[in-house]
N, C-alpha and C positions, 0 to 999 in steps of 0.2 A: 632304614631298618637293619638290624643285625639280630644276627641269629647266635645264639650261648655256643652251639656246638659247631666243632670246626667238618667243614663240607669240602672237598669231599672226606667221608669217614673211611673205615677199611676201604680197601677194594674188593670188588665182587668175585669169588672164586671162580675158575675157569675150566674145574674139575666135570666130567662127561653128567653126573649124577647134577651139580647146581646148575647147570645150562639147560638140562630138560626140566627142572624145575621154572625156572626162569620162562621156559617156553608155553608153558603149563599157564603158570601164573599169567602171562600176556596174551594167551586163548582167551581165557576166564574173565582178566580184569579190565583190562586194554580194548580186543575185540568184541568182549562179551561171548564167548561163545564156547560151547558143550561140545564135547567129539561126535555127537551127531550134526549138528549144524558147519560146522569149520570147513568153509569153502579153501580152495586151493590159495587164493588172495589171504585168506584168513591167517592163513599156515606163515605164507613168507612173513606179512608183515610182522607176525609171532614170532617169528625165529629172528629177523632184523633187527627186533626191539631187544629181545635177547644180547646180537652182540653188541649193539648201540653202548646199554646198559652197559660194557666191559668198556668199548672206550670213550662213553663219559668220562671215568675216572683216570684216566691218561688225560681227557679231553681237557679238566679244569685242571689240574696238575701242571701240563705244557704251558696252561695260557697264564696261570699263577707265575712257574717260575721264568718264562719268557719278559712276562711284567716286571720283578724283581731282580732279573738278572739284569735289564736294561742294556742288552742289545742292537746292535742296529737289526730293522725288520726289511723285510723286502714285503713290497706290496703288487701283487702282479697285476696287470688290468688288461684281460682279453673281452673282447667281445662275444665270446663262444667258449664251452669248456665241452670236451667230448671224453667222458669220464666212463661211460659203460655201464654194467651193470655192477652193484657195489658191495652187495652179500659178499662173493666170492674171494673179492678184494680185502675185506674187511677181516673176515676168517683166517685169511690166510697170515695176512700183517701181523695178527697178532699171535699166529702159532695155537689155532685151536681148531684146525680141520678134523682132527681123530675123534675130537671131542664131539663137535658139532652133531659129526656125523654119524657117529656112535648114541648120543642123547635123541634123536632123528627115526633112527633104525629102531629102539626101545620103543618108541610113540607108535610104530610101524608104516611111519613114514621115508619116502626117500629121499638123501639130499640132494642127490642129481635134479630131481623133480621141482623140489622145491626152488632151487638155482635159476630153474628155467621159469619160474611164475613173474621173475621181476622184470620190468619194462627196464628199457635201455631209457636213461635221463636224456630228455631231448632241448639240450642245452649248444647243439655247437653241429656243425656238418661234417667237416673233413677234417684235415690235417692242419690247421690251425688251431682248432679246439681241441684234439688229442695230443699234439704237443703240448697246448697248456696244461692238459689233467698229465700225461708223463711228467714235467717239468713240477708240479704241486707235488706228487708223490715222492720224486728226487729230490726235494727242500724237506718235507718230513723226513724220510729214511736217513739223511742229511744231519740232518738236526739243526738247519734254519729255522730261524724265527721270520715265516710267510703268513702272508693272508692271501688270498684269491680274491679280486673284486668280478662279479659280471652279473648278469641281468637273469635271471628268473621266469625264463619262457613258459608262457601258459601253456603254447601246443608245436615247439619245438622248430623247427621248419618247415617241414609237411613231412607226413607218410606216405610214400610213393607207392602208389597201385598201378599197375601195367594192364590197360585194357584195349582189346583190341593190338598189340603190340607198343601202344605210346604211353607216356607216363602222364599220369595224372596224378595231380596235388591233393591228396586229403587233410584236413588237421590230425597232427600224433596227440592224440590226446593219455599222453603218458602220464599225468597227472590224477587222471580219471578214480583213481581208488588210492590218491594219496599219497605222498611218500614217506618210510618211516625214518629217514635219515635224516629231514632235513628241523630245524630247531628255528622256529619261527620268534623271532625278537620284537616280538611288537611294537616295545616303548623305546625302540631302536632305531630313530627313524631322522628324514632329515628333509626339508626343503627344496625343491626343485622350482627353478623358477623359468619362464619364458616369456615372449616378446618384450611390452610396456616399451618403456621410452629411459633415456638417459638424461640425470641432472646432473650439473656441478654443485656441490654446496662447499661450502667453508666454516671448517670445525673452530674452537676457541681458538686457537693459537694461529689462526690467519691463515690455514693451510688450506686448500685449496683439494676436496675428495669431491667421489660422484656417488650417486645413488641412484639405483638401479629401482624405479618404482613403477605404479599399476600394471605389473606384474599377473600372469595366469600362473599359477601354481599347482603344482602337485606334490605330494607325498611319497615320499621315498622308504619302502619298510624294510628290514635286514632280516634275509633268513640265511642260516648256518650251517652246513654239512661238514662235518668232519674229516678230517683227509690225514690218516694214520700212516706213520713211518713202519717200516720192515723192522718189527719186532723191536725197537728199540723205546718205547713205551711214550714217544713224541708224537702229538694229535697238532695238525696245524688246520687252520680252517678254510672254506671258502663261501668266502658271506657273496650271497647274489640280492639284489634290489627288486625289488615288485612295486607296483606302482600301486595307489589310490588316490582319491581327489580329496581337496583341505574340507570341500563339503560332499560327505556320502550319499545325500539322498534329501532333496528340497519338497517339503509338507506340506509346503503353499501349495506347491504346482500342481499335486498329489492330489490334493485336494478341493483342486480346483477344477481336474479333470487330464491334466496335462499328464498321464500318467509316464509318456515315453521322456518328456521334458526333466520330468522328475530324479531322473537318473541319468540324465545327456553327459554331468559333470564324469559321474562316476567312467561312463563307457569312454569316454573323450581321455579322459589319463590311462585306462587299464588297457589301452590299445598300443599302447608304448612295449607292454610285456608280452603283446597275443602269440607275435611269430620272431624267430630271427630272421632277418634278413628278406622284410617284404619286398616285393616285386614294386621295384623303383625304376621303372620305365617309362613314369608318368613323374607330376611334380608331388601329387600325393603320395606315392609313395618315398622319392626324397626327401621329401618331409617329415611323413616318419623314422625315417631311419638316421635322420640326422637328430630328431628327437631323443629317439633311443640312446645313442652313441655319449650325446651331452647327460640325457639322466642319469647311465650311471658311472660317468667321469663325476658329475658333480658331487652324489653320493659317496664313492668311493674317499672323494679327495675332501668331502668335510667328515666323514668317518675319522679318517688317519688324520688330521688335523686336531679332533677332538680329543681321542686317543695320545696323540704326542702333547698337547696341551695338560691332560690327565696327569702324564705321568711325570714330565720336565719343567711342564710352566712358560715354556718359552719358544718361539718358532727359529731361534735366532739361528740353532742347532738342528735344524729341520733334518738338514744334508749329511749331517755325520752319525744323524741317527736313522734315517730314512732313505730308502732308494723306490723311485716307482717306475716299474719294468713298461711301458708301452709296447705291447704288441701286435703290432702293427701298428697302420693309420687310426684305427677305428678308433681307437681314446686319445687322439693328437689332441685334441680340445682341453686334454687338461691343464697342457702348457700355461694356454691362458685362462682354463678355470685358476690355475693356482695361482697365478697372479692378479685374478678379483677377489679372490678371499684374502690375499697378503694385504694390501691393498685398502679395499672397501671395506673390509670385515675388520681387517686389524691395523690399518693406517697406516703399514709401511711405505713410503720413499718407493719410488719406480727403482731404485740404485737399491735399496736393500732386497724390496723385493724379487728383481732380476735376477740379483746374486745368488740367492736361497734358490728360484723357482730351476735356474740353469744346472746348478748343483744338484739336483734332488731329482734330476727326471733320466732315464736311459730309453732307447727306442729300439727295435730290434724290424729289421725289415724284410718281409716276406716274398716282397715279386720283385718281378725284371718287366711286368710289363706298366706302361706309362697307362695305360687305359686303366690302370688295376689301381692305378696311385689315387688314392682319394682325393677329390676336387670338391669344395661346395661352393657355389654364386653367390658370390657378395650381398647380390638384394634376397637370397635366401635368411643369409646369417644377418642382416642386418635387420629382417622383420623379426624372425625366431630370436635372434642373440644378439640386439645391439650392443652390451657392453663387452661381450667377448669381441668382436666385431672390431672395436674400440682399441682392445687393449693390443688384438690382431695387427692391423693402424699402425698404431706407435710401433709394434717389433718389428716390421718392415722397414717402418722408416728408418731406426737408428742404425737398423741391417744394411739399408741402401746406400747413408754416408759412409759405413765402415767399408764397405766394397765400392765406393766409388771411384777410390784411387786404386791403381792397378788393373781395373778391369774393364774394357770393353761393353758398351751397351747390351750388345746381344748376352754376354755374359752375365752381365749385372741383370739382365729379363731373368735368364735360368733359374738363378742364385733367387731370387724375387721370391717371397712367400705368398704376394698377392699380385697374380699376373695384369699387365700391362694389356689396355685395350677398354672398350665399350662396355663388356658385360664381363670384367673377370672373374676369375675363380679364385678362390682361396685354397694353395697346396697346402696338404695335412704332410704331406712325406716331410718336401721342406719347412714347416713349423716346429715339426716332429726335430729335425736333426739341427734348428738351430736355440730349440730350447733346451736339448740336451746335452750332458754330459759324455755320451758314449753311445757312437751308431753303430751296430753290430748286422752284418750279415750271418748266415745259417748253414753253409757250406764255403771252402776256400775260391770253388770256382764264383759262387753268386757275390762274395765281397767283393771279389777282383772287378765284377764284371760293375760292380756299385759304383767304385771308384774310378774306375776307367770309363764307363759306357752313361752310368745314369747321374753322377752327381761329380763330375771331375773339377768343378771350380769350388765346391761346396768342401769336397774332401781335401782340394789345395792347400784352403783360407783354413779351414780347422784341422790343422796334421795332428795327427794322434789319435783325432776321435774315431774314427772309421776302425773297428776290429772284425774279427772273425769266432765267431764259437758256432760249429758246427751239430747238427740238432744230431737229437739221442733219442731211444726210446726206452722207455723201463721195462727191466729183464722181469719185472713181479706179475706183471700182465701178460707181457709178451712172449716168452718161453714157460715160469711157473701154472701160472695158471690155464693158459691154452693150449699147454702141451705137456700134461702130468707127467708122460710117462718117457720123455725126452729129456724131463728136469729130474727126473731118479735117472736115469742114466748117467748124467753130468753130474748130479752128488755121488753117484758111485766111483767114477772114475777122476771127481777130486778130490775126494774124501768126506767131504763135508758139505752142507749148502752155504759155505764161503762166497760162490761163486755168483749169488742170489745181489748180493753187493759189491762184488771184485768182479766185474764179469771177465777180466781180461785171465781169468782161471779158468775159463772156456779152452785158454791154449793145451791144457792137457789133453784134451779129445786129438789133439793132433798126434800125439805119440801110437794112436791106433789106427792111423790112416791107413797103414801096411798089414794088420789085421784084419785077415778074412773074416773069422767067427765074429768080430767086433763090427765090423760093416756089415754084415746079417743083420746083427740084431737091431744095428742102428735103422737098415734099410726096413726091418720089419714093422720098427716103430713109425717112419713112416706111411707104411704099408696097410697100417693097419688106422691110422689117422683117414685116409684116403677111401677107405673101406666105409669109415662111420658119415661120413661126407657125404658118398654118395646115397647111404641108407636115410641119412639125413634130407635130401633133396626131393629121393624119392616119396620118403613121407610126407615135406610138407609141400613140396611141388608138383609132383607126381614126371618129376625128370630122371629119366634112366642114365649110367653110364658106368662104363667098365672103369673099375679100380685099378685096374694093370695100364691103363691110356695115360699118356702125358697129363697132368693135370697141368695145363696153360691157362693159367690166371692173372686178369687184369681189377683194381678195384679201388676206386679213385674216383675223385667227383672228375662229373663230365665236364671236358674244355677240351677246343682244338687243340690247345697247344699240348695238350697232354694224349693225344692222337690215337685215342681208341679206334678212329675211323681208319688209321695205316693196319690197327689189328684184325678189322671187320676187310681191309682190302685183303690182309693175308692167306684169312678166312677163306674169300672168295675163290679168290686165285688158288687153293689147296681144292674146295670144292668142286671147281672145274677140272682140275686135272683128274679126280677120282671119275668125273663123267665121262675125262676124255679116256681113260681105262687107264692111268698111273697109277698106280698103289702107292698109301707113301709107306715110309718104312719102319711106322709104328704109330698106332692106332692114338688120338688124341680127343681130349675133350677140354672145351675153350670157354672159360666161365669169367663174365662181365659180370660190373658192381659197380653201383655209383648214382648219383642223382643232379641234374641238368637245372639251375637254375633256373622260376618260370616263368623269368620272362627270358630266356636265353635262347632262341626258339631254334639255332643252329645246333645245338646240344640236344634238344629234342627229339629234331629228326637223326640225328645219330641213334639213338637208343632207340627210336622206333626201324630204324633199319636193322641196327642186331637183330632183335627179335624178329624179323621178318626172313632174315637170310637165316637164322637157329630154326624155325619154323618149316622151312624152304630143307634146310639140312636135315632137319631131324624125322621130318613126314616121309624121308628119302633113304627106299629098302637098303637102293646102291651103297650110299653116303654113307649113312649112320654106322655101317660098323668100324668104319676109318675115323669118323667126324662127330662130333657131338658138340653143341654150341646152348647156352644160356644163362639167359641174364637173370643176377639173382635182384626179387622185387627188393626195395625198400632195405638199402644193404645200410647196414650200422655196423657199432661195434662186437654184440656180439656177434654177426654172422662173419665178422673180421675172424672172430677167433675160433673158427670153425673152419673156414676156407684157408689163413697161412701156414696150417699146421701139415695141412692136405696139400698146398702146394709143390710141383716140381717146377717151374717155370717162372718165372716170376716176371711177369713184365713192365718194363720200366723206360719206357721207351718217346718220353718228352722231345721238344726240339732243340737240340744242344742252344746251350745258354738262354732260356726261359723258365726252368724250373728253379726254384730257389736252392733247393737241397730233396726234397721228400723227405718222407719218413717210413712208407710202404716198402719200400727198396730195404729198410735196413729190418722189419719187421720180419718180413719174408725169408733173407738170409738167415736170420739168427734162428731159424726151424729149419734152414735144410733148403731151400731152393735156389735154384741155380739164377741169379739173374741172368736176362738176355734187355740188353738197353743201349740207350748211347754214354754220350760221356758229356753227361749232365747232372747236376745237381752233388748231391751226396753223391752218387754214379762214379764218379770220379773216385772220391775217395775209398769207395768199399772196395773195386775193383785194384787200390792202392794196396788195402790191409788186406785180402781172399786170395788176391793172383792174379794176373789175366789172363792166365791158363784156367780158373774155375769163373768167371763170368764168359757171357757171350755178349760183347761190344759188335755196336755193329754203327754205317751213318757217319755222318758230316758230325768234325767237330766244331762249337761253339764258333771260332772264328774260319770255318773254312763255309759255317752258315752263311755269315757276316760275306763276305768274299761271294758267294754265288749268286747274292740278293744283288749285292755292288754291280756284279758283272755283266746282268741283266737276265734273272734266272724265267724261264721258260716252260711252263708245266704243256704247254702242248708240245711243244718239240721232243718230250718225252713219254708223252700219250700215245702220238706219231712213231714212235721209234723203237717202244718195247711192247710186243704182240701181245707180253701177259696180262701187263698195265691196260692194255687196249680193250681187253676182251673185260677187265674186271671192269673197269667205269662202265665198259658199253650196258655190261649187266645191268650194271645201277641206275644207267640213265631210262631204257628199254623196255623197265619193268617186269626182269626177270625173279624179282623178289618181289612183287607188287603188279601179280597178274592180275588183281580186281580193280587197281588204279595204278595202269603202267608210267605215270610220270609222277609218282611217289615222291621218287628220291632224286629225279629230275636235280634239283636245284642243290643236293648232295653232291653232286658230280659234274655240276659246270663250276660249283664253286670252289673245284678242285681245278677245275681247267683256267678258270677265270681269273684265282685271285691262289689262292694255296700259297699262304702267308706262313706256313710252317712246315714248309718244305716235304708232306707226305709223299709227292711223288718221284721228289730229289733222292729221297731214303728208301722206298721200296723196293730195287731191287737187291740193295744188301741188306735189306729186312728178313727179305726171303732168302738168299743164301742164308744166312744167319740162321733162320727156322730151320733150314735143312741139315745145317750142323749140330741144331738142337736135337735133331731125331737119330739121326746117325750116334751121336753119343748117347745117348737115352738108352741104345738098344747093346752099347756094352754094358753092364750092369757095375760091374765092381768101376770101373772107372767114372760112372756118374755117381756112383754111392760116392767114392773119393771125395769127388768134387763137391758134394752137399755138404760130407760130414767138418770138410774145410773151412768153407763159408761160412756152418757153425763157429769152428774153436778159433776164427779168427776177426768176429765180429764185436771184443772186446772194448776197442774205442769210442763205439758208436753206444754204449750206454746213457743214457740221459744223467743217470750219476757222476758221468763224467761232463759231460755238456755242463749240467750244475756246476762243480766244483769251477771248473773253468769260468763262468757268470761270478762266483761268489770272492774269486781271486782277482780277475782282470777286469770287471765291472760295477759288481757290489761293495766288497771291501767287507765282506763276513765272513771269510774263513782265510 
């Protein structure tokens, strides 16, 4: 079909008077609805549509001249995208917040109000998924030519409700009333296929393919949200997959009485999208989630197959026109999806196909721990995916002759993609990094530790491929938008909002370090962030706390090694001393965030002990006017962007060489807080660019960990030996925060004694000096203003625009 008139036509003015029309018209036409009926949902999705409507027209523009220009594309593939809420984002990108809000205000509505009607997209948990949405945003602002591939959660993770002090799982059902962003492609769709069985056949020409047949299938459909660059008229996309079955709904069965049978097909594929990341502590749940993982690598990778077929005609150039980013393990599978579509689909040679598949894939890797490296069982993927399975096979084996010379057995297991033994596994890390072009660690310390600690024969045999690009976050989220009035300070004192895209223009705040009147104002900005926080808490939590107290905040998914429990010992041990009559030396409130995977049941009781010692603190006349403790329910992004803005403290406090880099550490900085951490992850390097006069290091570094574990390290020898450590487990064990069932947390505090694999109580007691030089400085005023306004104008590296650029140069080959 073609249409006479060329589409997109004008673009739609962005003038305050055609936006309240626009919103006008999407009341009326869109929701149907009269200024007496127009629920608060009514309003956002009206106002959404509104700016939607403005970047459609970038929208098809970008994807016109990105087709035309014929560029190499980057194709990213997370398994999670943590994007936030997207009004706010979207207004701002495009330079029409006056306007917005000005057309808003006429209606006699407010856009504050309105901002707050939209659910946070529950697409991703932590810092894996907010990396990818910073990283999407820095390829638009950019001006790459990206897509985003990932999965289209019906109900996100879960929504975390805190009852009785423990967390319980609800479904986020953030979908519930729609969303108006996303552009559902229906006749967009593709083939998923599972279990059946593997044939050989032999095409004319005597060659020798397989076919992949009696097959379970499912359907793979494309929906679209748009992901707008900073003001430079660039809309790149991120198409997520949703599942449904090749048949909807069976008439026979219907009608024969089988009413639930009737629809088994449908429920059986749509379970692939229900949650991220189900609780796989059983085989059904690895099951599903190895599902998920293969749907939509599969998706993704015959999308951009079909796409480059479109537009070149030929796969032969896959590689120098395509790159596909793997993040993490979670899409290692496409290694060898892409070599059964080169393959089965299009007949190439194991030698042509290798060549393209090896070429065309990059992998970027997240953890340091082995438990963390994805593994699936052979008889898994061999029932689920025998021809991946297959193609798995052969890359090991021609891996195993090529490593056979020069390397030792045990080394040659390492190096192995498919372990050695009765029931092995199949590594995604090692598939991941022998299918690709280029392995990238996320900080300099976590590469180091790749190639030295986790992959040393791997990084040998392929020199070169092992790099470094250290993660970023985007200054458009993370300073503009969640801290308006910190970002008018910084265009004021660099003239312009240059700095929105150059952040290392942040360095002029430094020339006012020595200004009094300037560190006022800074301090009052965020004084008065910390104000709306706690009014904030109070209204929706009903939690009191003084604005003038340390704001000490920790807010990060829960894991031991990320050691919220050394924060809750600090806690403790600060509590105790206010009973034994110590005052400290400046009043504190200590606010947790974050969500415990459910089946992770050690994380659980962590969060259910915060709340019991915040509970224990806060009912306490003594305590509370020193101490304030609580954990915020069902933390996402926006209560991210509500809590770093308010932050003084920022805690970062992993077990040196386990975290990979974070990204909370650099968020927190670039508003003003002080970290207090070890010297881990990005940790390292912020404290490189701020000073180590403006962070507080504290703890064992990385290899003096390594060294104390070797030596034969000792958590009761040090139970035994410091009185303060003694008295805080004793609490824990004794049931001084669990007087209704005093063996609680029992098993919190032998498994400090027992096993304490991340050395909490090796670090506690320069935790706690540490804390105490946090308060001592806290209570000179202009020398901790210093110190904040520092960590601002020197947090210019760690921009994800910069992370970008460095990907686009040293890995992609697009800029």
């Amino acid at each position: 079909m073609k249409i006479r008139e060329p589409i997109p036509g004008a673009p739609l003015p962005v003038d305050q008077p055609s936006i309240k029309q626009s919103i006008v018209h999407h009341l009326a036409h869109t929701r149907m609805r009269d200024q007496y009926r127009a629920s608060a949902s009514d309003v956002f999705h009206a106002v959404a549509r509104a700016v939607r409507d403005r970047i459609a027209d970038r929208w098809l523009g970008s994807t016109k001249a990105q087709w035309d220009d014929g560029k190499k594309r980057v194709y990213y593939l997370s398994m999670e995208y943590l994007p936030g809420r997207l009004l706010r984002d979207a207004v701002l990108n495009l330079g029409i917040e006056s306007e917005v809000r000005g057309a808003l205000t006429e209606l006699g509505l407010s856009y504050d109000d309105v901002l707050e009607t939209e659910a946070d997209p529950g697409l991703g948990n932590g810092g894996l998924g907010r990396l990818a949405s910073c990283f999407l945003d820095s390829m638009a602002t950019l001006g790459i030519a990206g897509t985003g591939y990932g999965i289209r959660y019906d109900y996100g993770m879960f929504r975390q409700a805190i009852v009785g002090g423990a967390q319980v799982e609800e479904p986020d059902t953030w979908l519930l009333h729609g969303t108006p962003w996303e552009v559902s492609r229906t006749e967009t769709t593709y083939t998923v296929r599972y279990e059946g069985r593997v044939e050989p056949r032999v095409d004319p020409t005597g060659r020798t393919f397989y076919a992949w047949v009696d097959t379970h299938d499912v359907i793979a459909e494309a929906h679209d949200i748009p992901v707008p660059g900073y003001r430079n008229g660039v809309v790149n996309t991120l198409r997520l997959w949703s599942p449904r079955p090749v048949q909807e709904f069976d008439l026979a069965l219907f009608n024969a009485g089988d009413h639930f049978g009737s629809v088994h097909k449908r429920n059986v594929a749509e379970n692939i999208s229900r949650v991220l990341y189900p609780n796989d502590s059983g085989p059904p749940g690895k099951e599903l989630r190895l599902r998920q993982e293969y749907f939509f690598v599969s998706a993704s990778l015959q999308d951009a197959v079909t796409r480059h077929l479109a537009r070149w005609g030929s796969l032969d150039d896959l590689p120098e026109k395509c790159v596909f980013q793997l993040n993490d393990t979670h899409p290692a599978l496409a290694v060898a999806e892409m070599m059964r579509l080169l393959m089965d689909e299009h007949l190439f040679t194991w030698e042509r196909a290798w060549s393209i598949t090896k070429r065309a894939f990059a992998y970027t890797n997240h953890t340091l721990m082995p438990e963390a490296l994805e593994t699936w069982p052979v008889h898994m993927l061999d029932r689920l995916l025998p021809r991946q399975l297959d193609i798995i096979r052969e890359i090991d084996r021609r891996l195993g002759i090529e490593i056979a010379q020069g390397h030792d057995e045990q080394a040659q297991a390492r190096m192995a993609i498919i372990e050695r033994g009765p029931q092995p596994n199949v590594r995604m890390a090692n598939l991941s990094i022998v299918g690709s072009f280029s392995v990238n660690g996320v900080s300099a310390l976590h590469t180091q530790l790749l190639r030295e600690r986790m992959f040393p024969e791997l990084d040998k045999f392929f020199p070169g491929k092992f790099k470094n690009e250290t993660n970023g976050v985007t200054p458009r989220r993370w300073i503009q938008q969640c801290n308006p009035e910190l970002a008018k300070l910084i265009t004021e004192v660099v003239g312009s909002d240059a700095w929105v895209t150059d952040l290392e223009k942040l360095r002029e705040l430094e020339k006012h370090a020595g200004d009094s009147a300037f560190l006022e104002r800074f301090r009052a900005i965020k004084r008065d962030n910390k104000v709306k926080l706690a009014a904030f808490l109070e209204k929706e939590h009903g939690f009191r706390c003084d604005p003038s107290s340390i704001f000490d905040i920790q807010i990060k998914r829960i894991h031991e090694y990320k050691r919220q429990l050394l924060n809750v010992l600090h806690v403790i041990h600060r509590y105790q001393r206010i009973k034994a009559g110590e005052k400290p030396e400046a009043p504190r409130t200590v606010i947790f965030g974050g969500k415990a995977a459910s089946a992770y049941d050690m994380a659980k009781r962590i969060i259910h002990l915060i709340n019991n010692v915040a509970k224990t603190i806060n009912e306490d006349p003594e305590a509370r006017e020193h101490l304030r403790v609580f954990f915020v329910p069902n933390y996402r992004v926006s209560y991210a962007e509500r809590l770093i803005p308010a932050a003084d403290l920022s805690e970062q406090i992993s077990t040196a060489g386990w975290e990979a880099s974070g990204t909370g550490n650099m968020k927190f900085a670039m508003n003003g807080a002080v970290t207090i951490g070890t010297l881990d992850g990005a940790n390292i390097e912020i404290a490189d660019a701020v000073g180590e006069d403006n962070v507080l290091i504290f703890g064992m570094t990385a290899e003096q960990v390594i060294q104390r574990v070797r030596a034969g390290y000792q958590p009761w020898q040090l139970y035994e030996s410091d009185q303060r450590l003694r008295a805080v487990i004793d609490g824990i064990s004794h049931g001084a925060f669990s007087r209704d069932e005093p063996g609680r947390f029992r098993p919190v505090a032998q498994s400090l004694l027992d096993n304490d694999r991340f050395l909490l109580l090796g670090d506690f007691a320069s935790y706690v000096e540490t804390q105490q030089r946090a308060e001592q400085i806290f209570r000179d005023v202009p020398r901790w203003t210093r110190m904040s306004l520092l960590n601002v104008a020197r947090m210019g590296r760690f921009s994800s625009d910069n992370t970008i650029r460095g990907y686009a140069k040293d890995i992609w080959g697009v800029l």
